[in-house]
C-alpha positions in Angstrom: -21.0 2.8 -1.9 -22.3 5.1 0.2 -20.8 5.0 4.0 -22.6 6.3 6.9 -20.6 7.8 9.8 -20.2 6.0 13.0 -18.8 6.8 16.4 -18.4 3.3 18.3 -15.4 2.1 18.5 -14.0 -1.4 17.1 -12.1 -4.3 17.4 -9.9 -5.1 14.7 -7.9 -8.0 13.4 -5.3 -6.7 11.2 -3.5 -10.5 9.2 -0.2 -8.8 8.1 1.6 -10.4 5.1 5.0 -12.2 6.4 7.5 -10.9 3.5 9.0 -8.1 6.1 8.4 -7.2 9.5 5.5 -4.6 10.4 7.2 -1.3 11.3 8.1 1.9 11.1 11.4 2.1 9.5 11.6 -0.2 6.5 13.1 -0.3 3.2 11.0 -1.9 0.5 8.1 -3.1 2.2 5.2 -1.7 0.6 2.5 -3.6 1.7 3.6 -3.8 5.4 4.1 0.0 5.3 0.4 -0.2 4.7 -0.4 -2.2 7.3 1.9 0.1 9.8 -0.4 2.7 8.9 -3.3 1.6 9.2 -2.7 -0.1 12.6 -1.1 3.3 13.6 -4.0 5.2 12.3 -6.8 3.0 13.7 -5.1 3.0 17.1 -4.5 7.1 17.1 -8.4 7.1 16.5 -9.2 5.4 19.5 -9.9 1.9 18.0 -8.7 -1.2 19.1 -6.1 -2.0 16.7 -4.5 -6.3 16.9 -1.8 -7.0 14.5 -1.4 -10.7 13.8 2.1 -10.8 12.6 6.1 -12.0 13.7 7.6 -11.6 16.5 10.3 -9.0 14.7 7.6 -6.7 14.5 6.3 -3.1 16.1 3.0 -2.2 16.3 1.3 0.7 17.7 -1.6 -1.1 18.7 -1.7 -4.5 20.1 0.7 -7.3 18.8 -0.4 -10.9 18.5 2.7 -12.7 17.7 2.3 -15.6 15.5 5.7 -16.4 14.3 9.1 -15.7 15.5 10.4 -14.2 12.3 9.3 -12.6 9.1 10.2 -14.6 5.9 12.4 -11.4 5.0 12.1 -10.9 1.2 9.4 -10.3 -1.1 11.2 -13.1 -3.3 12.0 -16.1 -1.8 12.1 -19.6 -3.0 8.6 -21.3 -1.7 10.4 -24.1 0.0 8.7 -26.2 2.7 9.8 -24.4 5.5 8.4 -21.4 4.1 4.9 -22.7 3.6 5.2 -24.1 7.4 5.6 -21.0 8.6 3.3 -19.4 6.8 0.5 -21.6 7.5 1.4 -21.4 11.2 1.1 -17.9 10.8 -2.3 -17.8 9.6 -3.4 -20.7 11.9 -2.6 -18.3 14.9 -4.3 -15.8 13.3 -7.3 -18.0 13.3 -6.8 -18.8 16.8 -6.8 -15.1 17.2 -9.9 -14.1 15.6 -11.7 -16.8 17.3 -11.6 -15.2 20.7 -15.1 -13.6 20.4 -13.8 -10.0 20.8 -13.2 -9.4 17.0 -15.3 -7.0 15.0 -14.0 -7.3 11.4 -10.9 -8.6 9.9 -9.0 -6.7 7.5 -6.7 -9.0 5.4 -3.9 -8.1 2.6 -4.1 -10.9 0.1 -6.6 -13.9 -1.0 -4.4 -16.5 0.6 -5.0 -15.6 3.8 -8.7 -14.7 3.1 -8.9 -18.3 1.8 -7.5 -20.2 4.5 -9.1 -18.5 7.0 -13.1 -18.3 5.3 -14.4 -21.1 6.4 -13.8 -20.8 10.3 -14.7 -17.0 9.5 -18.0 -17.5 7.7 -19.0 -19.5 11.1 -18.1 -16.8 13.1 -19.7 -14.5 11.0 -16.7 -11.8 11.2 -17.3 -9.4 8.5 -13.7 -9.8 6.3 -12.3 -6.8 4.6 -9.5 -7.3 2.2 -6.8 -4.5 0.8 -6.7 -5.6 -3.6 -2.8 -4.5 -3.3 -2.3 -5.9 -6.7 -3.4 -5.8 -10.6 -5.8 -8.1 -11.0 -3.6 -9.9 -13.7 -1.5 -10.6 -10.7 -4.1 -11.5 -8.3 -4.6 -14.6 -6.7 -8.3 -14.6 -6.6 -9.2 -16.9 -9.2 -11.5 -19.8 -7.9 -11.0 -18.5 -4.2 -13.2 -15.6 -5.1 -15.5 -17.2 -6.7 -16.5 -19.8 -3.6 -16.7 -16.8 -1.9 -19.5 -15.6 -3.8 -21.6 -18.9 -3.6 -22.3 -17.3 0.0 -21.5 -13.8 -1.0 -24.6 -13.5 -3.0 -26.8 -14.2 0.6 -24.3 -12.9 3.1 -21.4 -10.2 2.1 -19.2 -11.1 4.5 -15.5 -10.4 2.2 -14.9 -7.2 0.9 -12.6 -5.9 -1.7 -11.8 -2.7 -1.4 -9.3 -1.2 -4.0 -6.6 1.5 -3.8 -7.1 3.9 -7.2 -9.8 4.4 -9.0 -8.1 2.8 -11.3 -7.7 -0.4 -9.7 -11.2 -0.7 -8.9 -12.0 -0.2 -12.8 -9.8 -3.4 -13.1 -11.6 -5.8 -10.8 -14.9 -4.5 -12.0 -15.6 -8.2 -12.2 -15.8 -8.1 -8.8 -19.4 -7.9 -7.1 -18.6 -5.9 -4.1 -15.4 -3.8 -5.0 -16.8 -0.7 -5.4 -15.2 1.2 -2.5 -11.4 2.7 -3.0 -9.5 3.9 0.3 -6.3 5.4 -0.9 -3.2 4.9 0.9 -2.0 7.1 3.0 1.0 8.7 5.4 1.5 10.4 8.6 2.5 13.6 7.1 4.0 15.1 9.9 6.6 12.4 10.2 8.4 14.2 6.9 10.0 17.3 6.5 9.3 19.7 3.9 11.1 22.1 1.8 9.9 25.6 2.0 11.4 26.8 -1.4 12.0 24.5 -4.6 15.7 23.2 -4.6 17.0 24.5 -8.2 19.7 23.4 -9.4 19.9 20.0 -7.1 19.5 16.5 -8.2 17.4 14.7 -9.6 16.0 11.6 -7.6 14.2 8.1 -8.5 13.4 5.2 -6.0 12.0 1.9 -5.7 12.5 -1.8 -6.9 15.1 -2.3 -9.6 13.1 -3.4 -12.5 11.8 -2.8 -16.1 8.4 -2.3 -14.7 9.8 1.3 -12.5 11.9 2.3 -15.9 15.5 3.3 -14.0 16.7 3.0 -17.5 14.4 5.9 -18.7 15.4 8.3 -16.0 19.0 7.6 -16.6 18.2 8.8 -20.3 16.3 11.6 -18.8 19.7 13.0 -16.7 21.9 12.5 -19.5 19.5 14.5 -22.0 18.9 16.9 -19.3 22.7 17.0 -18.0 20.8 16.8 -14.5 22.6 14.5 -11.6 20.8 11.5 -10.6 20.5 9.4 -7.5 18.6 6.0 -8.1 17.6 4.3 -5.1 15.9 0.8 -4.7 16.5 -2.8 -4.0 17.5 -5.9 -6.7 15.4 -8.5 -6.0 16.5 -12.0 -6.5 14.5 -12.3 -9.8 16.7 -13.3 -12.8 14.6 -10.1 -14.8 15.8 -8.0 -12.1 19.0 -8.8 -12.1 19.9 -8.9 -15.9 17.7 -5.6 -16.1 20.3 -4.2 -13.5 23.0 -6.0 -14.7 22.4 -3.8 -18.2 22.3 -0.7 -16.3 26.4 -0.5 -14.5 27.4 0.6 -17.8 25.2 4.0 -17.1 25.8 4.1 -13.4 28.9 6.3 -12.4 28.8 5.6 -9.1 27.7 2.5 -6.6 27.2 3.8 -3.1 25.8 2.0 0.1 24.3 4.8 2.0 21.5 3.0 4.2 24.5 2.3 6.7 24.6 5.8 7.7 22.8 6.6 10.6 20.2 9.7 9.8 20.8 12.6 12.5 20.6 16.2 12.3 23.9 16.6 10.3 23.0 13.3 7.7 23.2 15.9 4.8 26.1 17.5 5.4 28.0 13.8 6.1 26.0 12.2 3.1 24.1 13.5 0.9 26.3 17.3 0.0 29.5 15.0 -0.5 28.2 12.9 -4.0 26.0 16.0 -5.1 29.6 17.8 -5.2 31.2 14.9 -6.4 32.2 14.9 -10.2 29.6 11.5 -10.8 26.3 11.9 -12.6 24.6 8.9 -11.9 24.7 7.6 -8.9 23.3 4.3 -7.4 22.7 4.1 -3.7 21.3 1.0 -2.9 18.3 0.1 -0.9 17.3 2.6 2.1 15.2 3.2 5.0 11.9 5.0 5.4 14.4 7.5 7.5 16.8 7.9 4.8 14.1 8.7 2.2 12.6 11.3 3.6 16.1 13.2 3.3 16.7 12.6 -0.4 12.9 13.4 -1.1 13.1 16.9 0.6 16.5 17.7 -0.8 16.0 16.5 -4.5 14.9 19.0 -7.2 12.4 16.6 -8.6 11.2 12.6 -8.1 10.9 10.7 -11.2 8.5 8.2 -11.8 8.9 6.8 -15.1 6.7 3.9 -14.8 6.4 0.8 -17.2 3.1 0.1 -16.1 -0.8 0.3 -14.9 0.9 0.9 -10.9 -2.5 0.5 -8.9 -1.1 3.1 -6.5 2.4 4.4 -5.9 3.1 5.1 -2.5 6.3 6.9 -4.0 4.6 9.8 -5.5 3.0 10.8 -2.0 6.1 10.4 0.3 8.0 13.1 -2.3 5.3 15.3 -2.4 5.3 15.4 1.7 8.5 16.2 1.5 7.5 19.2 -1.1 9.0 17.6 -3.9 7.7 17.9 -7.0 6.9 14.5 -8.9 7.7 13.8 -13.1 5.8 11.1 -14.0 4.6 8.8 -17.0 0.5 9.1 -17.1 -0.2 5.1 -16.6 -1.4 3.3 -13.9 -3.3 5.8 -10.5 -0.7 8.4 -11.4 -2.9 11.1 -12.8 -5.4 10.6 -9.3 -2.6 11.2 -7.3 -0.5 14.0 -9.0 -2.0 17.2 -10.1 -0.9 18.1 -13.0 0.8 21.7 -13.9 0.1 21.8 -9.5 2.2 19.4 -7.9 3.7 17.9 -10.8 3.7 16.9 -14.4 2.1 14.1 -15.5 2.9 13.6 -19.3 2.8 10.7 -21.7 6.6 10.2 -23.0 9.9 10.2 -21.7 10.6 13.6 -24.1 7.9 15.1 -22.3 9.4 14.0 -18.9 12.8 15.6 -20.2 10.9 19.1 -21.5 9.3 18.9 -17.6 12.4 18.5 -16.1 12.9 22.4 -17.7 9.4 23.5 -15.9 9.8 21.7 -12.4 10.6 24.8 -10.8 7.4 26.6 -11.5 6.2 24.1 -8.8 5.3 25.4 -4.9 6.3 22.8 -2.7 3.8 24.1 0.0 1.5 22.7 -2.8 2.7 19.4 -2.9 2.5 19.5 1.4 -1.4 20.1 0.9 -2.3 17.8 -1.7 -0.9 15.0 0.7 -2.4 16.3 4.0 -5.4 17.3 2.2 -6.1 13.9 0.1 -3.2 11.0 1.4 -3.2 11.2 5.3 -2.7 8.3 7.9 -5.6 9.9 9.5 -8.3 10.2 5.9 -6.9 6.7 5.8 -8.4 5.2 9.0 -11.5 7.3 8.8 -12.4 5.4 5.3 -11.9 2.0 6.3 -13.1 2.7 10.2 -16.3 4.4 8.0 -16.2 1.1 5.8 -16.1 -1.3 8.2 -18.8 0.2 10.0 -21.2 -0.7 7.1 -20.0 -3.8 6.4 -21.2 -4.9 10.0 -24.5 -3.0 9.7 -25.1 -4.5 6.9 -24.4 -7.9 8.1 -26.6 -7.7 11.5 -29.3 -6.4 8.9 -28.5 -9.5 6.5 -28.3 -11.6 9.7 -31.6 -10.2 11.4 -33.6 -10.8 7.9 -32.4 -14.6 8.2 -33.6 -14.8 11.4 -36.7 -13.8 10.9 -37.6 -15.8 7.8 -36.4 -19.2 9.8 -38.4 -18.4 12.9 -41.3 -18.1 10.2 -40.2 -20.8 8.1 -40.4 -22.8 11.8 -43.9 -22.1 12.6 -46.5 -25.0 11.3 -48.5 -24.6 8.3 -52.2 -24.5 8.8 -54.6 -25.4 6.0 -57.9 -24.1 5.6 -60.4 -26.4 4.0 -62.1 -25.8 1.0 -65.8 -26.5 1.5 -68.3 -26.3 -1.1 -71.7 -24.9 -0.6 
């Protein structure tokens, strides 16, 4: 898709997911990190950026509150009260987005896209939604495909995916041909200058088979490197018996996310357990704030992934930070890391422990430019602030044509007579 560049200015209705509040600082959040940036970046650009989402938010452009609280986990039981509040949620938004003001809606999953299509397709809002999942995951299904009854006349949704990768798996999809990678405000993390030899190893995100915390243990050990996992357990019975078969590795349980981050958070935190006698070391869920600090200060990020991850948000935050990342060529890894560059990106766990040996070859400064050049907040907003720009020419055009053909279609038929000579 080809995308023309614009200059006005827009109006646009961001429906945030409810699992955490949008904001600056959170732990594991993924997609409402998203959303943060975008809004951030859309604003910073001059657009007109509403956030339909809970009251516990922070926003950057304007907030439209449309429940008091987040639901607070990405796995929660769906009880009743949960479905109230996350219909009420999505009602507001509706209320919202019928104002008049609205140029386009970007969405974050087909639920909300679904209740809200057929108020939307009345308003004739152009609807652009973020595919945050595998499409064996998705939610789509049927949804989608009532979409494209009307689709096929009037593109009003569109898919846009996050890898190359991603897009290859909803290729099923009639108008996902667009991907807008993620991306962060750089300057918001601080970089090494020189790589840190000798330091620890380091390995975050959700507990679970599918992120392969049990493969960089066996990485450490092999490479009698220290490391520091970080992540949340989620209340998935998986998760838990996965982590439950992991204390038997783990040296050392540590909750670190209490610790307030100041200028002195290494010295008071993170020097103590690397100069502790524990190899493995386990310290819980933390902060976008805390992060940063065991990014910049780690010799290496692992990413020993279990499967097709349609981005990786992980990968980018490390190499802001000037960290080299080791990782497991599945999933958008290989369009995100360059290997031999910023990185190794190999196709075994042995090869991740021969890497570990090579890591230092890597200029951190490298890593820096590879995110500012290719994953920033403000490449971001440009794509989907370029996107949504055609989405709505392409609409008025759509529209326009319709027009035309029923004030034709209007006009009375007149019949000329055959007369024979």
């Amino acid at each position: 898709m080809i995308i023309n560049v614009k200059h006005e200015k827009l109006t646009v209705l961001h429906v945030a997911t409810l699992n955490q509040p949008i904001g600056p600082n959170l732990g594991y959040g993924p997609i409402e990190t998203v959303i943060h940036n975008i809004d951030k970046g859309l604003h910073s650009s001059g657009h007109r950026s509403i956030v339909a989402c809970s009251g516990d938010s922070s926003v950057f452009g304007e907030h439209h509150v449309t429940v008091d609280k987040s639901v607070g986990d990405y796995w929660s039981d769906n009880t009743p009260e949960k479905r109230k509040t996350i219909d009420m949620h999505l009602s507001n938004t509706l209320d919202r987005a019928s104002m008049g003001d609205i140029d386009i809606i970007h969405a974050h999953d087909a639920k909300a896209v679904e209740f809200m299509y057929d108020s939307v397709f009345r308003m004739q809002v152009p609807i652009v939604m973020t595919l945050h999942v595998s499409a064996e995951d998705s939610s789509l299904g049927g949804a989608y495909q009532r979409w494209c009854n009307h689709l096929l006349a009037s593109p009003l949704v569109y898919c846009t995916a996050i890898s190359e990768y991603q897009k290859r798996q909803y290729s099923n999809l009639v108008n996902a041909d667009n991907v807008v990678y993620h991306g962060i405000d750089v300057e918001e993390y601080p970089v090494k200058e020189e790589p840190d030899k000798g330091s620890y190893l380091f390995t975050i995100g959700r507990v679970t088979r599918d992120k392969g915390q049990d493969k960089a243990i066996e990485i450490a050990k092999k490479t009698g490197s220290k490391l520091i996992i970080a992540g949340c357990v989620q209340n998935k019975p998986a998760d838990r018996e996965f982590f439950a078969g992991l204390k038997d590795s783990i040296d050392l349980s540590v909750e670190v996310g209490k610790h307030p981050v100041d200028d002195d958070y290494y010295a008071r935190v993170i020097k103590p357990l690397l100069d502790c006698d524990k190899q493995i070391i386990y310290i819980g869920e933390i902060s976008s704030e805390h992060k940063k600090h065991w990014y910049r200060h780690a010799r290496a990020t692992l990413f020993p992934i279990q499967w097709g991850e349609p981005f990786g948000l992980v990968l980018v935050e490390s190499m802001a930070c000037g960290t080299p990342v080791i990782a497991l060529d599945k999933g958008a890894v290989p369009e995100i890391v360059v290997d031999g560059k910023t990185g190794f990106v190999v196709d075994s766990v042995d090869a991740m422990i021969e890497a570990v040996s090579r890591i230092d070859s890597i200029d951190p400064g490298d890593c820096r430019e590879n995110v500012q050049n290719r994953f920033s907040i403000t490449s971001m907003a440009y794509k989907y602030s370029e996107l949504y720009h055609q989405l709505i020419d392409s609409h008025k055009i759509l529209e326009s044509r319709s027009s035309l053909s029923d004030r034709y279609l209007d006009k009375p038929l007149h019949h000329r007579s055959l007369v024979t000579q």
